[in-house]
C-alpha positions in Angstrom: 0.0 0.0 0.0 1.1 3.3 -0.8 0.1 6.8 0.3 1.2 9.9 -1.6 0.2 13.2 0.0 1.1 16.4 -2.0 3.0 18.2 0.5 4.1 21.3 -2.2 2.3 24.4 -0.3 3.7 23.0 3.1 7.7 23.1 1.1 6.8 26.3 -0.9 5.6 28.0 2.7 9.0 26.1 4.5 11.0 27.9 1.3 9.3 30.8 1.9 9.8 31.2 5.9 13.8 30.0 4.9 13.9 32.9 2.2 12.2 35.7 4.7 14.6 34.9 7.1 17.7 35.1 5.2 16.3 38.4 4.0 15.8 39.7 7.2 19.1 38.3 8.7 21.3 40.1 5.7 19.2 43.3 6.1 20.2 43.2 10.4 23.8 42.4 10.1 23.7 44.7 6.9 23.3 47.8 9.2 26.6 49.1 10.5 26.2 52.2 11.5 24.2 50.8 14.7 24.6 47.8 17.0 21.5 45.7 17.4 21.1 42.5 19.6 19.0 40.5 21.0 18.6 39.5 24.6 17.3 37.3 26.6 15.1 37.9 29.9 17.6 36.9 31.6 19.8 39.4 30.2 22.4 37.0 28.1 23.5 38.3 24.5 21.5 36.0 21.9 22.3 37.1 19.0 24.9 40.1 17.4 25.2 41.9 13.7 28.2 43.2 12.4 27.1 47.1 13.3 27.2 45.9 17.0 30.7 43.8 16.2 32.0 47.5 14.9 30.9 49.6 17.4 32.0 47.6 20.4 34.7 46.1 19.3 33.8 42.0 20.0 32.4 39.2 17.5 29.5 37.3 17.9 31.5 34.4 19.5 32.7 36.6 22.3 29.9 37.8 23.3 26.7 35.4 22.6 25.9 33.8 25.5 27.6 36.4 27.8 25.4 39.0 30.0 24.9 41.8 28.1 25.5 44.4 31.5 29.4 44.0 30.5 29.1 46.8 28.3 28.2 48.5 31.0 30.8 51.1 32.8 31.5 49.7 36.4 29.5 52.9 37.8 26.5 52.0 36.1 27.2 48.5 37.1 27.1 49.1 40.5 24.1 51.1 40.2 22.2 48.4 38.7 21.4 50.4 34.8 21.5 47.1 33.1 19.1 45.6 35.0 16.9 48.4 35.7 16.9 48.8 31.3 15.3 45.5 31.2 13.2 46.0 34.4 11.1 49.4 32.7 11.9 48.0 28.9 9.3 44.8 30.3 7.0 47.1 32.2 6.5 49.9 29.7 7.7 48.2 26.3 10.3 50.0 25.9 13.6 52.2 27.8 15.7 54.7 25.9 18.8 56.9 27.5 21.7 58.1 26.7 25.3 57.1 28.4 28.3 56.0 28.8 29.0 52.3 27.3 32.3 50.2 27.1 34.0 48.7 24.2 36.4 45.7 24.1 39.6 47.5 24.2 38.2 49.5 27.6 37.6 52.7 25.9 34.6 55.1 26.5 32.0 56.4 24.2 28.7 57.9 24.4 25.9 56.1 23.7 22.4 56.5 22.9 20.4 52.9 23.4 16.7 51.9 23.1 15.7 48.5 24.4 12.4 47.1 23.3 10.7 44.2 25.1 10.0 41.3 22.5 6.6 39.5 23.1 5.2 36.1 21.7 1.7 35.7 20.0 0.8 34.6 23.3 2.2 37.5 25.5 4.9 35.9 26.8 8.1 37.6 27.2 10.8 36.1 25.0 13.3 38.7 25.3 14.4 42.2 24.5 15.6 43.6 21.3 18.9 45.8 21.9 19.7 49.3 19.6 22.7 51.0 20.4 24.1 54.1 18.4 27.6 55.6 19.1 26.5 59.3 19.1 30.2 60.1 20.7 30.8 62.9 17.6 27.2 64.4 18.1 27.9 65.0 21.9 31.3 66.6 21.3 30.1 69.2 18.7 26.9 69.9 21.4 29.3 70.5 23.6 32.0 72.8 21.7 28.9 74.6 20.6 27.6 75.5 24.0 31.2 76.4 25.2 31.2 78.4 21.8 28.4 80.0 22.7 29.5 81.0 26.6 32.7 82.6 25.0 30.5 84.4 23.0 28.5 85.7 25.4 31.0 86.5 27.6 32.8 88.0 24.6 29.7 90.3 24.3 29.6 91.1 28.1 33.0 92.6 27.7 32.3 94.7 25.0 29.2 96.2 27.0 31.5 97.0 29.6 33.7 98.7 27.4 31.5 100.5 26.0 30.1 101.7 29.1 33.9 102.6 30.3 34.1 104.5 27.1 31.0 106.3 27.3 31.9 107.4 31.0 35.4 108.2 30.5 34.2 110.5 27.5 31.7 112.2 29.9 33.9 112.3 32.6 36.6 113.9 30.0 33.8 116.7 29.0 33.5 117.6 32.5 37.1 118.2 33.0 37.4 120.5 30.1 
């Protein structure tokens, strides 16, 4: 006996899921410019794109499986940001801030991060997806810009003052004569 059971639309919809996939994994570790990662609840690195790999300095192998609070500095370590990111990114869907964040070779750089809670069809928490942007560049010219701006106002205070000195020297001058 023999049963034959056209499975095509069950290998064209497998094909299909395979292909979607693929798309969507070139299009993540196609973005370099920012470093996105997935989490688990727990807090572990799951997965890691090449934008993350350039921004922080570790491959994929270094870090999956590690907790992801090590990219933490030991301040906000010890103040418990990673955990409190996940704690308000599960309760409200989502946490954004700005900071400071480690890389691999220990150096510093500003980040600015949103963490999104990942859900099931069911509700269930499955994780947290992970965006982090080096805005290291953007913070330095905000900065040079407000000190720019303090010289230049104190610039302009001086020349009120010398203006005034002026104005009462010339008076004062006048009364002399």
């Amino acid at each position: 006996a023999k049963i034959t059971r056209d499975v095509t639309d069950r290998k064209r919809a497998q094909d299909a899921l395979r292909e979607s996939e693929q798309r969507f994994r070139l299009l993540v570790n196609g973005i370099s410019d920012y470093a996105v990662y997935m989490i688990s609840p727990g807090g572990e690195v799951t997965n890691w794109n090449s934008g993350a790999q350039r921004i922080k300095g570790y491959a994929a192998g270094e870090v999956v499986g590690s907790h992801f609070s090590r990219f933490y500095t030991p301040e906000d370590q010890a103040a418990g940001m990673p955990a409190r990111s996940l704690s308000v990114a599960s309760a409200e869907g989502r946490f954004e801030t700005e900071g400071w964040r480690v890389r691999k070779d220990g150096s510093r750089f500003w980040a600015s991060v949103v963490v999104d809670a990942i859900h099931d069809p069911a509700g269930k928490l499955v994780g947290f997806a992970k965006i982090t942007r080096d805005v290291s560049e953007k913070r330095e010219a905000s900065e040079a810009l407000t000190r720019a701006n303090a010289a230049l106002f104190q610039s302009q205070k001086m020349q009120a003052i010398g203006q005034l000195t002026g104005g009462v020297a010339h008076d004062f001058n006048n009364l002399l004569m």
